[in-house]
Short mmCIF file of the C-alpha atoms (twelve columns), coordinates in Angstrom:
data_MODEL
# 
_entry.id   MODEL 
# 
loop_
_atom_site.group_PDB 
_atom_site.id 
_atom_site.type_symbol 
_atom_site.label_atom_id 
_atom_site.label_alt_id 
_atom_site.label_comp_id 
_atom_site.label_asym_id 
_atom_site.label_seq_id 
_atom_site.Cartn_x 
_atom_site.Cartn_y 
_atom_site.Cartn_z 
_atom_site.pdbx_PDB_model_num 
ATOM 1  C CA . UNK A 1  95.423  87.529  104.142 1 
ATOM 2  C CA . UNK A 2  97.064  90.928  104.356 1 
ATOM 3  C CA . UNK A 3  99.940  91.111  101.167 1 
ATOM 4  C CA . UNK A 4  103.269 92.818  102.090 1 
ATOM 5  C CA . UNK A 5  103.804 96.653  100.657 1 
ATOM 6  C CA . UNK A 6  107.213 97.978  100.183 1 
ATOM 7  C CA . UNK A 7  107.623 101.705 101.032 1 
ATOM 8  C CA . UNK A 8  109.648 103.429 99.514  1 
ATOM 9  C CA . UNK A 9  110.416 107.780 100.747 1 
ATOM 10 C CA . UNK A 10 110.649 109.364 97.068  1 
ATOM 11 C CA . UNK A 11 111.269 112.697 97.903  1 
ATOM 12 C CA . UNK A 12 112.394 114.596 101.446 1 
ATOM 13 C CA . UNK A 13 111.385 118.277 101.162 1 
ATOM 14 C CA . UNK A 14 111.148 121.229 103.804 1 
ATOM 15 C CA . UNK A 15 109.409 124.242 103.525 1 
ATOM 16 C CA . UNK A 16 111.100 126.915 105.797 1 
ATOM 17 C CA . UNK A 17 108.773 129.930 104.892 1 
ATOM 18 C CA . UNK A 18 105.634 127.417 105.948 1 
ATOM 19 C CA . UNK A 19 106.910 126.109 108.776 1 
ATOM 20 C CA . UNK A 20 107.991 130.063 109.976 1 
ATOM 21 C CA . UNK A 21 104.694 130.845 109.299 1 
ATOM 22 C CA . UNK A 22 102.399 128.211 110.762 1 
ATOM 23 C CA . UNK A 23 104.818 126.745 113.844 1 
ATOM 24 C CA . UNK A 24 105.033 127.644 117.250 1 
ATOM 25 C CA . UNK A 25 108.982 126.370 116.469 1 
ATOM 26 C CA . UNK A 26 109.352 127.833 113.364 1 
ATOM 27 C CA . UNK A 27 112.114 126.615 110.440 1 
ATOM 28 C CA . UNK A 28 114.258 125.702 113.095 1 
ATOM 29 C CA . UNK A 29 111.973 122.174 113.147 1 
ATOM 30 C CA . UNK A 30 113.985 121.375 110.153 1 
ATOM 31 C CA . UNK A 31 113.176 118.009 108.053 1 
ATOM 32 C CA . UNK A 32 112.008 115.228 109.568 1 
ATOM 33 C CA . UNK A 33 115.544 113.324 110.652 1 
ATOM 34 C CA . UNK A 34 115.040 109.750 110.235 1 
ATOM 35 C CA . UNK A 35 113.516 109.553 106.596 1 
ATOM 36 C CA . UNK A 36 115.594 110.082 103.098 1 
ATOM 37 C CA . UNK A 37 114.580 109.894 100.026 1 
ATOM 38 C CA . UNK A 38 115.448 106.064 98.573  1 
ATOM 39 C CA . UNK A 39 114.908 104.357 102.302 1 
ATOM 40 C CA . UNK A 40 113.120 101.565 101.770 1 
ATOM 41 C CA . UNK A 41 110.837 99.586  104.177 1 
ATOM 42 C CA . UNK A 42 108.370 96.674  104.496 1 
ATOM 43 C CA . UNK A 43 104.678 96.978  105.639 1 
ATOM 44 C CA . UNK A 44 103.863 93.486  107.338 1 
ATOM 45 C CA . UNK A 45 100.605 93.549  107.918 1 
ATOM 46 C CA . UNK A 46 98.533  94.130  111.648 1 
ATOM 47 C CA . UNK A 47 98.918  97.979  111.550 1 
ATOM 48 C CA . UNK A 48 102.361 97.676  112.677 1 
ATOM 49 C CA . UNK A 49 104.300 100.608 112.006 1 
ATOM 50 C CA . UNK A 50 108.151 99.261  110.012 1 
ATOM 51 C CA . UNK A 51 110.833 99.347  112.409 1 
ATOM 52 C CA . UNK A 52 112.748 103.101 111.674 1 
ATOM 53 C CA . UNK A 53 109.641 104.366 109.800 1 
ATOM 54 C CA . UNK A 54 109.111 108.277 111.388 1 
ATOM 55 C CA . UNK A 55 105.912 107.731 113.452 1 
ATOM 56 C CA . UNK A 56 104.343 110.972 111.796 1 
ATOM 57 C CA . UNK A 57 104.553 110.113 108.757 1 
ATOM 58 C CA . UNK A 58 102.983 106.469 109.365 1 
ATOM 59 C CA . UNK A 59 99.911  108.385 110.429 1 
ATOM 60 C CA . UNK A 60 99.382  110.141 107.249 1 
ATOM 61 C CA . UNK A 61 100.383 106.964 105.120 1 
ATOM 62 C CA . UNK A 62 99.223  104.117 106.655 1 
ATOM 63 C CA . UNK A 63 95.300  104.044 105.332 1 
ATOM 64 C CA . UNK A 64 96.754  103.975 101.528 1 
ATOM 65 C CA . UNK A 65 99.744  101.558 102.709 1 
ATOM 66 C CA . UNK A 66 96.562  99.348  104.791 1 
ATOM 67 C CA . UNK A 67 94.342  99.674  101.295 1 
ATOM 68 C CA . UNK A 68 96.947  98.504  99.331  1 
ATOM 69 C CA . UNK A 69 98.074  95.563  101.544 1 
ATOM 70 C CA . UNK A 70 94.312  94.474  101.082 1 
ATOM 71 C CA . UNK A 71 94.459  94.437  97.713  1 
ATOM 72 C CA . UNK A 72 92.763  97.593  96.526  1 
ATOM 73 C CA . UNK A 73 93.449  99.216  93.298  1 
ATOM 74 C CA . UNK A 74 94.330  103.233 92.688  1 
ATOM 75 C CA . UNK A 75 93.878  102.604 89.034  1 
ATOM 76 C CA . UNK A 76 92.762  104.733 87.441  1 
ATOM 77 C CA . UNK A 77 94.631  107.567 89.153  1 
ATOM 78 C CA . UNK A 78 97.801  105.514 89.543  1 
ATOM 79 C CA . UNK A 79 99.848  103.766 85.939  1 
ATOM 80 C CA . UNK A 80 100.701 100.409 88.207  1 
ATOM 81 C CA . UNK A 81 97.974  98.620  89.571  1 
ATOM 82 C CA . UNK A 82 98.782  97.756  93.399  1 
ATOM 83 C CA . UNK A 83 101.056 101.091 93.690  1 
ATOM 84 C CA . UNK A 84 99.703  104.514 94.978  1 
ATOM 85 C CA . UNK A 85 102.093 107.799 95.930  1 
ATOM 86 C CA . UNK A 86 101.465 109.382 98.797  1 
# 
């Protein structure tokens, strides 16, 4: 059986000179508008995404959050057993 995973958003950053650089939009993307830094949300299980979670950053979280809620470890690359950063 799947364990819950709390996710917390550490850090919000935006890199204008990147995104001028590499998007057809440019800066004027801005930072993703539904995530700050101290949100908190629970991972359930079934690859169901947390209500208010941005969907694009699901998709480049949700293997580690999936791992994790499996039980797999990150030691020793991570201090706290059952926690990972990414």
């Amino acid at each position: 059986m799947a364990k819950k995973v709390k996710i917390t958003v550490l850090k919000k950053e935006f890199y204008a000179e990147l995104a001028e650089h590499f998007l057809t939009e440019g800066e004027a993307v801005g930072p993703c508008p539904l995530l700050e830094a101290g949100d908190e949300f629970i991972f359930q299980g079934n690859a169901e995404m947390p209500e208010g979670f941005c969907p694009w950053a699901w998709i480049d979280i949700y293997q580690s959050v999936s791992a994790v809620s499996a039980g797999a470890s990150f030691t020793p690359w991570n201090k706290k057993e059952g926690q990972t950063v990414v």
